[in-house]
C-alpha positions as CSV (number, residue, x, y, z in Angstrom):
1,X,19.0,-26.8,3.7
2,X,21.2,-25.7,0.6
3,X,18.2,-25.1,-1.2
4,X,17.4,-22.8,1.1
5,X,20.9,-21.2,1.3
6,X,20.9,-21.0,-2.4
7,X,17.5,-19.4,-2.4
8,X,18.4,-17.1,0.2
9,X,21.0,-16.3,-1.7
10,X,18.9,-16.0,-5.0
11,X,16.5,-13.5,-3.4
12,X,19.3,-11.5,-1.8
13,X,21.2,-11.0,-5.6
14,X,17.6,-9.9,-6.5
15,X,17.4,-7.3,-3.7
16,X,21.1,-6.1,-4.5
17,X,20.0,-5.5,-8.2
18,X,17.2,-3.4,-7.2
19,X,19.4,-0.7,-5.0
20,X,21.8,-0.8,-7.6
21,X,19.6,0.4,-10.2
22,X,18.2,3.0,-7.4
23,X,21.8,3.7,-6.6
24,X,22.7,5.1,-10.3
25,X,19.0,6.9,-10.4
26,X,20.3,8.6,-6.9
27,X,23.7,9.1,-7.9
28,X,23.3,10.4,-11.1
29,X,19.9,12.6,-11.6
30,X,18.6,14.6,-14.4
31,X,17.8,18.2,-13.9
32,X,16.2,20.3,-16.7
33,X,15.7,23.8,-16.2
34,X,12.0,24.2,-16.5
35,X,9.3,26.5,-16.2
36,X,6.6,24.7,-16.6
37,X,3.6,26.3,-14.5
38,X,3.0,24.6,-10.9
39,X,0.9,24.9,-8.0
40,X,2.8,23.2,-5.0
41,X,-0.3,22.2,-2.7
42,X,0.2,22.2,1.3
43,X,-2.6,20.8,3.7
44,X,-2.9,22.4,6.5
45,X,-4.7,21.1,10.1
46,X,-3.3,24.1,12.5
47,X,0.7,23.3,12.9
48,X,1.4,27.3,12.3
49,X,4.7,26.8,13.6
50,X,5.8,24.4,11.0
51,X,3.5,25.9,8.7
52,X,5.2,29.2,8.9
53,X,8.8,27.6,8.6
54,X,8.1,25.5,5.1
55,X,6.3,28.4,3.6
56,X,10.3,30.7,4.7
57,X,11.7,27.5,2.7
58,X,9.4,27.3,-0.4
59,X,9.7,31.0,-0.6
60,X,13.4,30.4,-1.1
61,X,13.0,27.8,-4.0
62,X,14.9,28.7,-7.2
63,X,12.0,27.7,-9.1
64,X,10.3,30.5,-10.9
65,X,7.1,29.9,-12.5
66,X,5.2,27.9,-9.6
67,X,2.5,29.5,-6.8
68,X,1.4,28.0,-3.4
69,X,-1.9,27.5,-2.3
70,X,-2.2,26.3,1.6
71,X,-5.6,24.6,2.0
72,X,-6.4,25.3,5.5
73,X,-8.7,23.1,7.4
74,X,-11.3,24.9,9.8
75,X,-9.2,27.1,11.2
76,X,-9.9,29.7,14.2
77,X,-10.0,33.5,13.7
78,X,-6.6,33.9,15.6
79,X,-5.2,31.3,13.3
80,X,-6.4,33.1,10.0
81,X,-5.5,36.4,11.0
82,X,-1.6,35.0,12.1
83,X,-1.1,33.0,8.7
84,X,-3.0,36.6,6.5
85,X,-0.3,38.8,8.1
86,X,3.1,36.5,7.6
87,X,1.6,36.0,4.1
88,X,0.5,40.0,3.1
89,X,4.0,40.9,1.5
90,X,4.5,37.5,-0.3
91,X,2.5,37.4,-3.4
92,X,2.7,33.9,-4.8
93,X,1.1,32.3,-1.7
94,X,-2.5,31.8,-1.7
95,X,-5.0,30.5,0.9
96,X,-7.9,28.6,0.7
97,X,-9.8,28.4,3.8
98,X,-12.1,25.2,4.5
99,X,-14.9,26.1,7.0
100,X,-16.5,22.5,7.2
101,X,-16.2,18.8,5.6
102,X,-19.1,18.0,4.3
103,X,-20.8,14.3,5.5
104,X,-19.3,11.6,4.0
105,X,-16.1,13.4,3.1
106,X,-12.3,12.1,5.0
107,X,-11.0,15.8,5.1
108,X,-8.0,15.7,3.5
109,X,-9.6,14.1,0.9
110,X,-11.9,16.8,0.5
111,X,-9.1,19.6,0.8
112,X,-7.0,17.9,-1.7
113,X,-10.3,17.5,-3.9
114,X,-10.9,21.5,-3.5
115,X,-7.5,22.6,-4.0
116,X,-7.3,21.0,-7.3
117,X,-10.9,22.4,-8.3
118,X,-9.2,25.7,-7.3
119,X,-6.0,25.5,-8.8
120,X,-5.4,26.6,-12.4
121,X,-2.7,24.9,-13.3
122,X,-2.3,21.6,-14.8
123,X,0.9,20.2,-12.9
124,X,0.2,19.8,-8.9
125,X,3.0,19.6,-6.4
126,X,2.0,18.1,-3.1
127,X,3.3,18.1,0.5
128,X,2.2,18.7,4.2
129,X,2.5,21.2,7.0
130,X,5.0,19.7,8.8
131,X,7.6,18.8,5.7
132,X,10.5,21.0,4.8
133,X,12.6,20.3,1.5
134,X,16.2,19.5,1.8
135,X,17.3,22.1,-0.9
136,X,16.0,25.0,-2.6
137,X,16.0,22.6,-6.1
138,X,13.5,20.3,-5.3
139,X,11.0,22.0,-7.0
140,X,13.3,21.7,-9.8
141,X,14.2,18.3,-9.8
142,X,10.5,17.2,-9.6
143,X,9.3,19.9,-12.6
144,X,12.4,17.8,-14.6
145,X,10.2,14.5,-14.5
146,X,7.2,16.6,-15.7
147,X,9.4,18.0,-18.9
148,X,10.5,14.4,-19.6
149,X,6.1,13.4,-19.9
150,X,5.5,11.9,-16.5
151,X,1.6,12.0,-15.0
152,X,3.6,11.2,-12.2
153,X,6.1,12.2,-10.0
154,X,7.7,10.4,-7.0
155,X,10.2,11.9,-4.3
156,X,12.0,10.3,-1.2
157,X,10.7,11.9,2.2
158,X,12.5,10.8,5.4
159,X,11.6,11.9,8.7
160,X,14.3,14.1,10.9
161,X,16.5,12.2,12.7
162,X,15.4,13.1,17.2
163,X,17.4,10.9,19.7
164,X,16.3,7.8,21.0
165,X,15.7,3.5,20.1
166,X,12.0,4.8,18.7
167,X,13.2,7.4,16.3
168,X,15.6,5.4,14.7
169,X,13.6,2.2,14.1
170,X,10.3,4.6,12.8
171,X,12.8,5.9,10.9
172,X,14.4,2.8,9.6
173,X,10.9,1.4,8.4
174,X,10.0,4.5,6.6
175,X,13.9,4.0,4.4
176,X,12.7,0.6,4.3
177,X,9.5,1.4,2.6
178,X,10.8,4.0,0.7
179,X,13.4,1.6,-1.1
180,X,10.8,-1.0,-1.5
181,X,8.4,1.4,-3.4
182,X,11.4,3.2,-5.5
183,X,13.3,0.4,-6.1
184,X,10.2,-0.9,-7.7
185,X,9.2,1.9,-9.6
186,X,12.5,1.6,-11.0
187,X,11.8,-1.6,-12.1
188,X,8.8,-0.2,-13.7
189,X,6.8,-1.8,-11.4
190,X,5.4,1.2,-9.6
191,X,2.7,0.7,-7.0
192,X,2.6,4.1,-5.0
193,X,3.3,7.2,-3.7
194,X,3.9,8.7,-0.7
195,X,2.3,12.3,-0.3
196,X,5.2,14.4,1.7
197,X,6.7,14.5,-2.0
198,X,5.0,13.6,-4.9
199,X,2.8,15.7,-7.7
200,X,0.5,14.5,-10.6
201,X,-1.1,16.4,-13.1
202,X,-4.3,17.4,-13.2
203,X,-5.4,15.2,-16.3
204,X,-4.3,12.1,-14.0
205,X,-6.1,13.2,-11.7
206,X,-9.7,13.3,-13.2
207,X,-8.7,10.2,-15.5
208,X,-9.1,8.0,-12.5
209,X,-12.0,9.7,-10.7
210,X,-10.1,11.5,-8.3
211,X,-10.4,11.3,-4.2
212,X,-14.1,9.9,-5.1
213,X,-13.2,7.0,-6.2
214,X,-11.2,6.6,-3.1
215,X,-13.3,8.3,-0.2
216,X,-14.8,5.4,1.2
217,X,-11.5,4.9,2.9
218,X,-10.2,6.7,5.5
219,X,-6.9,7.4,4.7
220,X,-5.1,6.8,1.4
221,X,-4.8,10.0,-0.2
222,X,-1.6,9.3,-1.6
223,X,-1.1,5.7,-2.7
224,X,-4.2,4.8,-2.8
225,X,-4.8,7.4,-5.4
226,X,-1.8,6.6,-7.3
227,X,-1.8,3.2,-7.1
228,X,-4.7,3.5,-9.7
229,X,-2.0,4.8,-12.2
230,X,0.1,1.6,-11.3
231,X,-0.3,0.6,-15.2
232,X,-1.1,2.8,-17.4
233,X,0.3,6.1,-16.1
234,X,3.7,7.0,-16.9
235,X,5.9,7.7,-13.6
236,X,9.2,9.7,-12.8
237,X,11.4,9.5,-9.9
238,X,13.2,12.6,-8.6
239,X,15.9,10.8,-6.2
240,X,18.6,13.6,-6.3
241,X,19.7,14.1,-2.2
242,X,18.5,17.9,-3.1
243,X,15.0,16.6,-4.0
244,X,14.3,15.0,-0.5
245,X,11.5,16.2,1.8
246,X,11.8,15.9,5.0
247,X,8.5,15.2,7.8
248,X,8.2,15.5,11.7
249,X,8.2,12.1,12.7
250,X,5.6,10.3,15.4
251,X,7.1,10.8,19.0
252,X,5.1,7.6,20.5
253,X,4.5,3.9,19.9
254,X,0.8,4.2,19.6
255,X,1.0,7.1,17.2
256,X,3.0,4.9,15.2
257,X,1.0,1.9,15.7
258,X,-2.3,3.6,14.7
259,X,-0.3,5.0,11.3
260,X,0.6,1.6,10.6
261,X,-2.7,-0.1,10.7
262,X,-3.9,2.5,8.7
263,X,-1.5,1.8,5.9
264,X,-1.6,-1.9,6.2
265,X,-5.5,-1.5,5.3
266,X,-4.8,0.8,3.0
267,X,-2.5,-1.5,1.5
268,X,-5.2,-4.5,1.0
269,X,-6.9,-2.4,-1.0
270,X,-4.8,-1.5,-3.5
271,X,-6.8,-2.0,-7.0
272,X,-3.2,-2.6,-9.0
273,X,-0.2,-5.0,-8.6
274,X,-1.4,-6.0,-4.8
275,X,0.5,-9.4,-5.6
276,X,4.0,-7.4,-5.9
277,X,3.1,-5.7,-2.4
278,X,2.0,-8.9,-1.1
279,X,5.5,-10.5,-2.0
280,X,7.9,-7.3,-0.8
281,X,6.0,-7.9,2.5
282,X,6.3,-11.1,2.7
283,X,10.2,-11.3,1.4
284,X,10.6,-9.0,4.5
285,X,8.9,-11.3,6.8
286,X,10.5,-14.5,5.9
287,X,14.1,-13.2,5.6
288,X,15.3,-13.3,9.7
289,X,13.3,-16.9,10.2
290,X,15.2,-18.3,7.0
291,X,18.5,-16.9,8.8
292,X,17.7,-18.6,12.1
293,X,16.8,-21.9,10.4
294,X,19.8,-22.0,8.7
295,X,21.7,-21.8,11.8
296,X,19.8,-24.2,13.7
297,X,20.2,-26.8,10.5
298,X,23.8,-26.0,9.5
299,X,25.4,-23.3,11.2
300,X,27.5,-23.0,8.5
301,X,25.1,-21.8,6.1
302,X,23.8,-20.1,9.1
303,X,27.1,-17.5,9.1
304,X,27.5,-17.6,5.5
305,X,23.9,-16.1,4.9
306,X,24.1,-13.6,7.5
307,X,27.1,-12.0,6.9
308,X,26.0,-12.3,3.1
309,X,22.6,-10.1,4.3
310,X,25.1,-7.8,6.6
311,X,28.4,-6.8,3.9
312,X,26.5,-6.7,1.1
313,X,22.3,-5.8,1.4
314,X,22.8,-3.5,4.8
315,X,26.2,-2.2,3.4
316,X,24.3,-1.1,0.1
317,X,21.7,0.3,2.7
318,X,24.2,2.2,4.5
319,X,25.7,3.8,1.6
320,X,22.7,5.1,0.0
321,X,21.3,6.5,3.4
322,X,25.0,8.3,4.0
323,X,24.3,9.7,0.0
324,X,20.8,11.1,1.3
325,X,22.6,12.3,4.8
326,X,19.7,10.0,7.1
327,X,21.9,9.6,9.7
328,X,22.2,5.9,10.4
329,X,25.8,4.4,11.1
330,X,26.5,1.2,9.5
331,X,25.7,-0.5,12.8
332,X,22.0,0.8,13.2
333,X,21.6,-0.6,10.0
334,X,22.4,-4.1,10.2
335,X,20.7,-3.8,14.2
336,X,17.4,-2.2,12.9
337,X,17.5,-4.5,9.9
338,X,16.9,-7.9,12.2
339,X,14.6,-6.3,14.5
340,X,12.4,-5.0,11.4
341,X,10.2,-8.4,10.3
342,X,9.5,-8.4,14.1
343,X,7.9,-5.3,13.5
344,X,6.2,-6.0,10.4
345,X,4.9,-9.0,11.9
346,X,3.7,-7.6,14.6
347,X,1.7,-4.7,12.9
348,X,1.0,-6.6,10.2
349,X,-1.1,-9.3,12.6
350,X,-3.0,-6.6,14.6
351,X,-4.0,-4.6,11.4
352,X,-5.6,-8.0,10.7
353,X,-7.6,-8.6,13.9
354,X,-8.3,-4.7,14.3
355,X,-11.3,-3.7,12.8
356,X,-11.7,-0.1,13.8
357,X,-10.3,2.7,11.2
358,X,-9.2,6.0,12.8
359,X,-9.6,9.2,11.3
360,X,-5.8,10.2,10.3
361,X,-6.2,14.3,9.8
């Protein structure tokens, strides 16, 4: 049982090293002034509401030399006319209205695939309809990666914080994810991107075939796509609090559990580093069994790894989500932290048995 103490202890020192390298990245970001030319990409499925809101926010960006193009996906007359008139006095907002997906197509693939065809400018800037950047830098800090060479670039988007048990676990996974993939890109181990807040260039883009390499997938559009890059493409990280993005989160179980599948497969099929993913999952699986062992064995060793995991890892957790402003306590942490491999278990078995792929636009 001390080799397993010791290990436990091993893996955790290799966990702490990671967030510490993310903490510096996070606590001290670069930001160039740029004005590099960049067309910030929204896909749009009908939220107007939201729509309406991130396009207010976006319109209030300090950056200069950038222009918006909403894709909007088969929209109705009312619709068009609503988004033509909010949008007739702003002039670096363009629309490109998507009538009908051809066969064979996942839409967002295709509106991503015919908003880059469209665009004109080499660096794209992605995020979605129901997103809202944290500060009016963001586009800013992710045009800094672009000046420093990246193909590239890689943001942090939580979800807003509602009330209730669901809200803060969904939450919780999706700052557990996101220090999983950062931390690793870090490391320069890179393995995706989430598409809320991220951007490539163009050149990227074509160089590995684009959303046709990918379309016989549903789903994916964003690390699958990048995960292609995993290698040989060079990646920046734009980690600054006032480079976050922010999403609507899922409001049920189900709609969480049918996202979930759908990035578990998307996950086995991952063309680069699938071994690293395969090991962050299961380091997040095995941690809570090796604490219970322990403390059936030698209790002892039981207490001494747990509070290990709880004043160091989850503290580490809690600071960097307080520096972001996620709103988790120190408690919710180290709560949602032991009730997480339960989770991952759980969706990670019936992605396995479920065979069926739902269509996520």
């Amino acid at each position: 049982m001390e080799y397993l103490f010791y290990g436990f202890l091993i893996l955790l020192c290799w966990q702490l090293g990671g967030m510490l390298m993310l903490a510096l990245r996070v606590w001290y970001p670069e930001y160039k002034s740029s004005k590099l030319p960049i067309t910030l990409v929204i896909c749009s499925n009908g939220k107007r509401e939201s729509l309406f809101k991130l396009l207010v926010a976006i319109n209030q960006q300090y950056y200069t030399n950038f222009r918006v193009l909403v894709v909007a996906d088969r929209w109705g007359e009312n619709e068009i006319a609503q988004l033509e008139a909010i949008l007739l006095p702003t002039y670096q907002i363009e629309v490109l209205f998507i009538d009908e997906i051809p066969e064979g197509w996942d839409a967002k693939k295709y509106l991503i695939d015919r908003a880059i065809s469209f665009s004109e400018t080499e660096y794209l800037l992605f995020t979605d309809d129901d997103c809202m950047p944290s500060s009016p830098y963001w586009i800013n800090y992710m045009a800094t990666e672009w000046e420093k060479g990246a193909d590239i670039v890689v943001g942090y988007s939580p979800y807003f914080k509602l009330a209730g048990l669901l809200n803060l676990l969904y939450r919780f996974e999706t700052y557990t994810l996101g220090l999983q993939f950062l931390t690793a890109g870090i490391q320069k181990l890179p393995y995706m991107a989430l598409g809320r807040n991220m951007g490539y260039t163009k050149t990227f883009y074509y160089a590995v075939n684009g959303m046709e390499s990918i379309n016989g997938y549903k789903g994916g559009d964003d690390d699958l796509l990048t995960n292609k890059g995993a290698k040989d493409a060079k990646w920046g990280y734009a980690l600054s609090p006032d480079a976050l993005v922010f999403s609507e989160p899922v409001h049920s179980f189900k709609d969480w559990q049918n996202q979930k599948l759908r990035h578990f497969k998307a996950g086995t099929r991952y063309s680069q580093r699938q071994w690293y993913v395969g090991l962050l999952a299961f380091i997040e699986i095995i941690k809570l069994p090796i604490i219970v062992a322990l403390c059936i064995w030698d209790l002892q060793l039981g207490v001494w790894a747990l509070l290990a995991r709880v004043v160091l890892y989850n503290s580490a957790q809690w600071w960097l989500a307080k520096y972001w402003k996620l709103g988790f306590n120190w408690l919710q942490i180290v709560l949602a932290d032991l009730v997480y491999p339960i989770l991952y278990l759980y969706f990670g078995v019936l992605a396995y048995f479920n065979k069926t792929e739902k269509q996520p636009w």
